[in-house]
N, C-alpha and C positions, 0 to 999 in steps of 0.2 A: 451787711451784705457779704456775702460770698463770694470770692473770688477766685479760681482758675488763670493763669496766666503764661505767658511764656514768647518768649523771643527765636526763630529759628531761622537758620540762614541758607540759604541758597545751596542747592546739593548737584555735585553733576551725574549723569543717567548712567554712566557707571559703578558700581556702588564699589569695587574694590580701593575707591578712593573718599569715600565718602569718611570713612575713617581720621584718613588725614587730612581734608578738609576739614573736618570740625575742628581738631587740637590746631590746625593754623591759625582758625580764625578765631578760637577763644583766647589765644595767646595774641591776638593782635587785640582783642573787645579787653584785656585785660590788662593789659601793656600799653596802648593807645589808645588816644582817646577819641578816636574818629569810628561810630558805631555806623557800619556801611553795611546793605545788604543782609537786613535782619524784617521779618514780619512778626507782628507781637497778637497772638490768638487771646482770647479773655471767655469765660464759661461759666456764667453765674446761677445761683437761684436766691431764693428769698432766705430761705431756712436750711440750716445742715441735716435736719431730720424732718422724714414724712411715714406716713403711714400705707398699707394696701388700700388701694381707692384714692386714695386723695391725687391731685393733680399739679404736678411738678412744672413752674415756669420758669423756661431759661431764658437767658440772654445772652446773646452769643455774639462776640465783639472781634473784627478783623482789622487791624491797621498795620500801616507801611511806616516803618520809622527808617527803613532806606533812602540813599539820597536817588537810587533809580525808580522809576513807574513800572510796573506789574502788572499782568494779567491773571486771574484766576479764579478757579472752579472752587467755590464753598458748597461743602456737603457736613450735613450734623447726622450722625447715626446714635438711632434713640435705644434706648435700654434693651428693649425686643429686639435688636439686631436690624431693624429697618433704619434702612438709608434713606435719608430725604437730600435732592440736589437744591442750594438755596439758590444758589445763583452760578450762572453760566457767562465763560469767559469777564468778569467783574474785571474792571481796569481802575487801578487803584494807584492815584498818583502819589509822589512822595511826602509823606507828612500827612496821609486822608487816612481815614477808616470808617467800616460800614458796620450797625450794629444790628441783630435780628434775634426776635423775640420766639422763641416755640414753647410747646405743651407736652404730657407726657400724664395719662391715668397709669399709678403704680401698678400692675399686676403681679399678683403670688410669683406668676413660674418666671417673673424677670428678678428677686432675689437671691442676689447670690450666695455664697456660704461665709461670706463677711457681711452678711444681711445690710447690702449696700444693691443701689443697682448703680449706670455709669452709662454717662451721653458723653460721646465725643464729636467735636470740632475738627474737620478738616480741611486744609486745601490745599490746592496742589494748581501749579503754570508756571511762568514764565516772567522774567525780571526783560528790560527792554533792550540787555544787551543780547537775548537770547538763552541765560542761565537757568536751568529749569529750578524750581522752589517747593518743597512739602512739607507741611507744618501741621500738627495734629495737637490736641491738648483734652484730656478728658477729664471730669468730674464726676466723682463718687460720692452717692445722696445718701446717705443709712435710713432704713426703712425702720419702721414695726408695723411686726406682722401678727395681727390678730390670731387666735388661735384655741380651742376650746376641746375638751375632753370627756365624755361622759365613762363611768365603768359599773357594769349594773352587777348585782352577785344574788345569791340567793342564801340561805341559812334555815336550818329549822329549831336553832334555840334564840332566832332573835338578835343574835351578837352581829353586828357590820363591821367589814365585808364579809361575805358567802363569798359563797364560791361560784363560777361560771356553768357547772354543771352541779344537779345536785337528783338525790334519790329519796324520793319519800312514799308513801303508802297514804290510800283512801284514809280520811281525816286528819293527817299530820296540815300543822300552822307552818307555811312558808313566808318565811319574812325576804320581802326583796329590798337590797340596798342600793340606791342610787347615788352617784360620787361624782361631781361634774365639778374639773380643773381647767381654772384659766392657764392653758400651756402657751400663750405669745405672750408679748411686748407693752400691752396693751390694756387698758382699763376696759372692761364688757359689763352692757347694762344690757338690763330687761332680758334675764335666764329661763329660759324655759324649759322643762322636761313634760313630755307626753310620752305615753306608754302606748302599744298597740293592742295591748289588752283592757287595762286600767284607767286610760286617758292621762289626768294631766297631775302631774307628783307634785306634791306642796313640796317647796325648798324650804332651808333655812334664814337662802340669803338669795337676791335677783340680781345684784353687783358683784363684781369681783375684781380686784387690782391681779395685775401677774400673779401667779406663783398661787396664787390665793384660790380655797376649794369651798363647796356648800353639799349640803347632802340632801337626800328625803328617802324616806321609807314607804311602805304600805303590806300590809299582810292581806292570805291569801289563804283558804284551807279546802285542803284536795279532797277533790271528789270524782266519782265516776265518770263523768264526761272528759275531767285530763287525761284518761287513760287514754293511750301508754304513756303519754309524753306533752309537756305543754310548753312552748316555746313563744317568748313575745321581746321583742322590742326595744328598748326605750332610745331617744331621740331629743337630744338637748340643742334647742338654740337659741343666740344671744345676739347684741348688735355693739360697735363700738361707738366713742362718742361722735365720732365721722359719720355714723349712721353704716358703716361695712359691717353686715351679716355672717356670720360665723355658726356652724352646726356640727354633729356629732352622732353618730348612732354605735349602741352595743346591745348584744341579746345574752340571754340567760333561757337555758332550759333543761326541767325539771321532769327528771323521768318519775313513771307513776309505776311502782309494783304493787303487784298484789300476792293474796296468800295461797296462791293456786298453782298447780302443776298437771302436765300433761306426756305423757312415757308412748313412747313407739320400739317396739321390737318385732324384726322382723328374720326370715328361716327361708332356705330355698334345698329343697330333698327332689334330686341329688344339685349337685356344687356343681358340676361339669357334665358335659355329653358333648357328641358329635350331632351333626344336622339332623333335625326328628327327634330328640330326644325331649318327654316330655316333663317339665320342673313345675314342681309343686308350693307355694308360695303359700307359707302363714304369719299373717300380721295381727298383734296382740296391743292395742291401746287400752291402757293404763288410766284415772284420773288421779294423779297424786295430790290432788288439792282438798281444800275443804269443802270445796262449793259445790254444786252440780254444775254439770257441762251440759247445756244444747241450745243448739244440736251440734256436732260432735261430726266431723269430715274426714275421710281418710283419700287420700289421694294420691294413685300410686302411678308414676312412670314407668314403662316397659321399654328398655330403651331399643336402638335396633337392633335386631338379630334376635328376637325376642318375640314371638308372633301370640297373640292373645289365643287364648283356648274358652275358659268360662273363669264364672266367681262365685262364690257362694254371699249370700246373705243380701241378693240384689244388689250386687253389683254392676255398674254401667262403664260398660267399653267405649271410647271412642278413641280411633286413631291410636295412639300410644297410650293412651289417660284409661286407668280403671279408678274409679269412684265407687264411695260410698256413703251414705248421709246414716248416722245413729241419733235418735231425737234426743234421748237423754242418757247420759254417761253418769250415775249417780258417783259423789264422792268414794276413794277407795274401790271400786268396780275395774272390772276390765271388759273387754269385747275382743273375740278372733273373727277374721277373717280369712279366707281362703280363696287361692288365684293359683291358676292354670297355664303357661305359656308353653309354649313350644319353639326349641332353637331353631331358628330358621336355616340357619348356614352362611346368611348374606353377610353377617358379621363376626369374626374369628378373635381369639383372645379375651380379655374380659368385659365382660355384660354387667355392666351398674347397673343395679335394679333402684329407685329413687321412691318411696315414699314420706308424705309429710301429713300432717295432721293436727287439725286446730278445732279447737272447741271453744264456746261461747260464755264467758262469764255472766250470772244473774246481771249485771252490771253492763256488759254489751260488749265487757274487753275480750280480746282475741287469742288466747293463749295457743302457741306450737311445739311442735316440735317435730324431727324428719330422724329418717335415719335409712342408709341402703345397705343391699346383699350384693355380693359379686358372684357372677354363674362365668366360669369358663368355659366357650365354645370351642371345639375342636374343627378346624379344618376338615374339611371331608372335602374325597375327589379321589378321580383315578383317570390313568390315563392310559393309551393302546399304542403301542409302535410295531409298522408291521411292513417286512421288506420283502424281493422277491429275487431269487435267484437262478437260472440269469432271467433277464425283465426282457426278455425278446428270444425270440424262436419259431421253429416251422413247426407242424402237424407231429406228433410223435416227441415234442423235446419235452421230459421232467422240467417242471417246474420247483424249488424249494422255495415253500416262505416261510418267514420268522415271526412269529406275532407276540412280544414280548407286553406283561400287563402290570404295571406299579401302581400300588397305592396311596396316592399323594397327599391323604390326609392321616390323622390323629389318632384315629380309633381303627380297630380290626374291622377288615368284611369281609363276612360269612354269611352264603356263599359265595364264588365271585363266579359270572356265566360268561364262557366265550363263544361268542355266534359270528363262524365264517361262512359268507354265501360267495361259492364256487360260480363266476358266470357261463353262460350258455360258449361252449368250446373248452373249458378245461373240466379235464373228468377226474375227480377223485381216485388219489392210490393209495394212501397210506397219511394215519396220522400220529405223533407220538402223542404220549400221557393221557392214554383211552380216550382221544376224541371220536365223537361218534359220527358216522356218514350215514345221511338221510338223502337222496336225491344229491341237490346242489350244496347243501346246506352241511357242514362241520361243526360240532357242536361237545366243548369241555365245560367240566364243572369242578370248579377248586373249593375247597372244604373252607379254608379259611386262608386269608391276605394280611399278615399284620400290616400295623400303620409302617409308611416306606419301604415296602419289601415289595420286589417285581420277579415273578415267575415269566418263563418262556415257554411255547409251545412250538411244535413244528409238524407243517402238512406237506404234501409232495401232492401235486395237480399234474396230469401229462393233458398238452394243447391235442386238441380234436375239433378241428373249426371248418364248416364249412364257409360255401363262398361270399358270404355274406356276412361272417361273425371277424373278416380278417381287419388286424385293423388293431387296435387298443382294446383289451378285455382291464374290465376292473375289478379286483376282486372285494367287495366289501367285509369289515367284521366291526360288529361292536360285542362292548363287553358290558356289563353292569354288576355292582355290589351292593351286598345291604348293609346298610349300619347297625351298630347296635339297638339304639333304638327303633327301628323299621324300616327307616330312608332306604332309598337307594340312590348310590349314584350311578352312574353311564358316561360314558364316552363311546368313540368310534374312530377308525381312520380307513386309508383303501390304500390299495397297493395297485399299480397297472404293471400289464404286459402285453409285449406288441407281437401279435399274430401276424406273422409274413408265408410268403410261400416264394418258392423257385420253382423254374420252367421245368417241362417233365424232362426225364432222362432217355435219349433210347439208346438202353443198355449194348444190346446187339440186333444185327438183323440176318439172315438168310434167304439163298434165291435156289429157286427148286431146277436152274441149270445154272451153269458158271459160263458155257462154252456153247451158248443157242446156235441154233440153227435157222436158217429162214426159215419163216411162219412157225417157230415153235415160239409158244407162249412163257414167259419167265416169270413165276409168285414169288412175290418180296416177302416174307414174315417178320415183325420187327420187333423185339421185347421190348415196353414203353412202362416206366415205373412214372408215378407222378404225387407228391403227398396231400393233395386235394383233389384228386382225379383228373384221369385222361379225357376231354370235351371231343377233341379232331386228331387224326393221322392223316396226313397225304402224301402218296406217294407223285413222284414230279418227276418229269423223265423229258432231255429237249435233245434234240437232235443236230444235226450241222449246222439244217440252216435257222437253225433258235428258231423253230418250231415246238411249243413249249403246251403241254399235255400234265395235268395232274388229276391222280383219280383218288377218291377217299376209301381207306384201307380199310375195314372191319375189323371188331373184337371178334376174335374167335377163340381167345382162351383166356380163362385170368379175370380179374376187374379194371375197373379203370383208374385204379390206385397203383396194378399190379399186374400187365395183362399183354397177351399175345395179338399183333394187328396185322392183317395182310391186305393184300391188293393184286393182279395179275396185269403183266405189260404183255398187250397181244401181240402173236408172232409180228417180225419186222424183216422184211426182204435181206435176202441175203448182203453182206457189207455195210448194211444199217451199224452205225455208231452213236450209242446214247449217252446222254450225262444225266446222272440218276440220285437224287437225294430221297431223306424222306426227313418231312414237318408234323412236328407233335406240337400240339398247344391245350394248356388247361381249361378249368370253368374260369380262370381269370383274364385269361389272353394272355397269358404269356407263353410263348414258345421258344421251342427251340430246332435246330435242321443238324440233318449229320453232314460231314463232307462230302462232296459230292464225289462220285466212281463214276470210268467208264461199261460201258457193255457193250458186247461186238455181239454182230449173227456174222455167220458164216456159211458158206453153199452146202447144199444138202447132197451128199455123192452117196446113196447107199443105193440106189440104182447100178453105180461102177464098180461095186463090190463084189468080188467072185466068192465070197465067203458067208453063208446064210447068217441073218443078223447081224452082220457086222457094217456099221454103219461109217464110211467113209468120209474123211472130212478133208478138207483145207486148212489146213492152221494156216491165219495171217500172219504176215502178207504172203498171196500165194501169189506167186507169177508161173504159169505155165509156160513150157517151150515152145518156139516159134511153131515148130512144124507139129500141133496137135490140134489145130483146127477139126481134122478129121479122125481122128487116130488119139482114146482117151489113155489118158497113163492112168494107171494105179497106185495110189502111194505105198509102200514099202518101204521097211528098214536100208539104209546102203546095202550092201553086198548082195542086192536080188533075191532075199527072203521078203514075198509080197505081207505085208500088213495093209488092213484098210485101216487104221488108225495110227498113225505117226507122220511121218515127213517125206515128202517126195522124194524119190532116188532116180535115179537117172541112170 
């Protein structure tokens, strides 16, 4: 029997003292002879050695050799790390102990690297003065652990071991070696090897002690159905004398050559272009073998940027895929074909072109081979910037814009077209570098654009907008170039300007008297300029008591961009005082008024003029002398030289 043992004493729940506890109390258990305060664990089995499988009984023994009674928790934790509680609060008087019997089936992954596994005993409570108690004791079982090895190899002279991989050709003798080692602890009977090709290998031997190995052979002679490659199996299992099952598997695979070859070359005329260019693809298979080929596939990837055109020799397009099928490729022969693509532009930089090619051995084997061309696609593109100088004005203001054009891709365009449309309200004046003027329409042609090189142009528009074109004009242009190979590419952009107007002007006006007289009539004439035209004139004339009078003036000379307007204010009683503006407004509404002036009439005296024709007046304010009720004066200079035009003298 085996035994586990151990004595341990009372520990308090501080542990920084746990230390000097124990050296006190071994120097008393050593010294004296009164053993107080000790529980004695025990942790047995039948046998110091077991095996995987077999089933491990312990016996797990708890006694009080204290002269106090105890309370406590017994727990056994089994090899796998599970904890089993045996018993809760156990009260264990001085001089008792309780014994408990457990099991345990060995498991592989509970051996540890001292090919041991290990149960421990624990428990842990309280002594009856209050003292807490932990006591633990574990047992270490040595296992053996079964264990079994197969190693398969192959050879083509026969000799064992071959090797894991091996190379042989249609009729070569493959001898396969099988090698099955007892690697555990362990005697293993009744060995078996099964193949998944071959079935079941005669051994030499179906036993084996440790350390101890048995073999078997069988050959194998290649033929056309191994081809390429034949890969199998083998799978050794054994039992030990416990009856624990033990197995093993390794493979071995045998490439199949044959005497045959197959060549791809392929050519792309030209190597590079820009978008539209189109590349001529010749592909030449080869049979380097002895055999015939068919049939005989050619399978060509176009990758993107690479747009399918035709094929010659019945070739099938789909999607990115051209194919072709040749039924027989006799030995030494070749075959071309030829393919079509066209750079699309979608994709820039290098174009893998990808073909691969396989042909059919008499035998059924699939021999390949692949090979690609690189076509560089050039970037193509262009683009248009185009400004306007100033971007706002009236009727009559030049316009400058700038329409500058780069080529943004790879390759030269020739030619490059500039197409500027003028809209309705700016009128063409002038363009640099012989653009030409159709209508609305400005129109250059540049000979040629290398790749990143940008030309300018320049056109002058003067705004001419009627009342409905005011507002934002946009002026559009696009441009386009060709590629070398035919493409063309285009762009476009637009440039705005904002058509405004101001109220008409009126320049000046004139009144065909300065100095009226009652009932003589007064004509305003007014020069009214406007840069969208003259719509209304009114002249507006109110009187003292804001009695308020407007009549609309007439064009009588000029247009109404530029033009003469009158109106007549009928005679007004003598002493009439007017206040007299006049209102101009465009086709937009908007106007404008002059300051407003006064106008006097004044008494009509050429009845009291002793002077034919000469028409006598009042200059305001006139106050006559008291005593002329009856008796008219005549105005005269002072000193009694009569004038009828000047200032009363007395």
């Amino acid at each position: 029997m085996v035994m586990n043992s151990g004595q341990h004493k009372k520990v308090n729940k501080k542990r920084i003292f746990i230390s000097c506890l124990m050296v006190v109390f071994f120097f008393l258990a050593v010294f004296t002879p009164v053993n107080a305060g000790w529980i004695e664990l025990s942790l047995n089995t039948p046998r110091d050695m077991y095996s995987v499988g077999e089933t491990i009984n312990y016996t797990l023994q708890v006694a009080n050799s204290d002269s106090l009674n105890y309370t406590l928790n017994v727990t056994n934790v089994y090899p796998n790390g599970t904890a089993e509680l045996l018993d809760t609060n156990l009260f264990l008087t001085s001089g008792a102990n309780k014994t408990y019997l457990c099991s345990y089936v060995v498991q592989r992954a509970d051996i540890g690297a001292d090919k041991s596994v290990k149960d421990t005993l624990e428990v842990e409570g309280f002594d009856e003065a209050g003292d807490e108690v932990i006591a633990r004791v574990t047992k270490s079982t040595e296992i053996l652990a079964p264990a079994i090895a197969i190693i398969k190899t192959a050879s083509l002279d026969g000799t064992c071991p071959g090797s894991h991989s091996l190379s042989a050709h249609i009729g070569d003798t493959v001898t396969y070696c099988f090698n099955v080692i007892n690697t555990g602890d362990v005697n293993l009977t009744g060995i078996e090897v099964r193949d998944s090709r071959y079935g079941e290998i005669p051994l030499e031997g179906i036993s084996l002690m440790p350390d101890e190995s048995t073999a078997g052979t069988i050959t194998h002679i290649i033929n056309e159905s191994d081809v390429p490659a034949v890969t199998n199996i083998a799978t050794v299992n054994a039992t030990t004398e416990e009856g624990v099952e033990v197995s093993d598997d390794d493979e071995c695979t045998v490439s199949v050559s044959t005497l045959a070859g197959i060549d791809v070359r392929k050519s792309a005329q030209p190597d590079s272009g820009a978008p539209g260019t189109t590349v001529n693809f010749s592909i030449t298979v080869t049979n380097l073998g002895e055999l015939n080929l068919s049939p005989v596939y050619i399978n060509d990837s176009l990758p993107l940027g690479l747009d399918f055109i035709k094929a010659t020799d019945g070739g099938q397009n789909s999607g990115q895929w051209v194919n072709w099928s040749v039924d027989t490729l006799q030995s030494g022969d070749m075959v071309t074909v030829y393919l079509e693509a066209n750079i699309s532009g979608d994709v820039t930089g290098t174009l893998t072109n990808f073909v691969t090619v396989s042909g059919k051995l008499p035998g059924g084997e699939l021999i390949t081979n692949d090979t690609i061309t690189n076509v560089t696609a050039y970037a193509s593109g262009i683009s248009v910037e185009k400004s306007a100088s100033p971007s706002r004005g009236v009727n009559g203001t030049d316009i400058n814009f700038s329409i500058t054009v780069t080529n943004r891709g790879g390759a030269d365009l020739s030619p490059v077209y500039i197409n500027d449309s003028l809209p309705p309200g700016l009128d063409f004046i002038k363009a640099t570098d012989d653009g030409q003027n159709s209508g609305q329409w400005v129109n250059w042609s540049i000979n040629t654009l290398s790749a990143s090189e940008s030309t300018t142009v320049y056109l002058v528009a003067r705004l001419h907008v009627n009342e409905s074109q005011l507002g934002v004009l946009v002026n559009h242009v696009n441009v386009s170039g060709r590629l070398p190979a035919g493409g063309t590419v285009f762009s476009e952009t637009e440039a705005s300007v904002n058509a405004y107007t101001t109220p008409p002007v009126v320049e000046s006006f004139t009144q065909s008297s300065d100095n009226p007289v009652e009932g003589e009539d007064v004509t305003i004439t007014a020069h009214v300029t406007d840069d969208l035209g003259v719509d209304t004139v009114n002249l507006t004339y109110i009187n003292l008591s804001n009695y308020v009078s407007t009549v609309s003036m007439g064009l009588v000379s000029g247009t109404t961009l530029d033009g003469y307007w009158n109106a007549t204010i009928p005679g007004q009683p003598a002493g009439t005082v007017l206040t007299i503006y006049i209102t101009a407004c465009d086709v937009t509404g908007n106007c404008t008024s002059t300051t407003p002036h006064m106008k006097h009439w004044t008494t009509d005296l050429t009845r009291l003029c002793p002077f034919s024709g000469v028409r006598p007046v009042y200059p305001p304010p006139y106050t006559p002398p008291s005593d002329t009720s009856t008796s008219p004066w005549y105005p005269h200079y002072p000193g009694g030289n009569p004038l009828c035009i000047g200032v009363w003298g007395y």
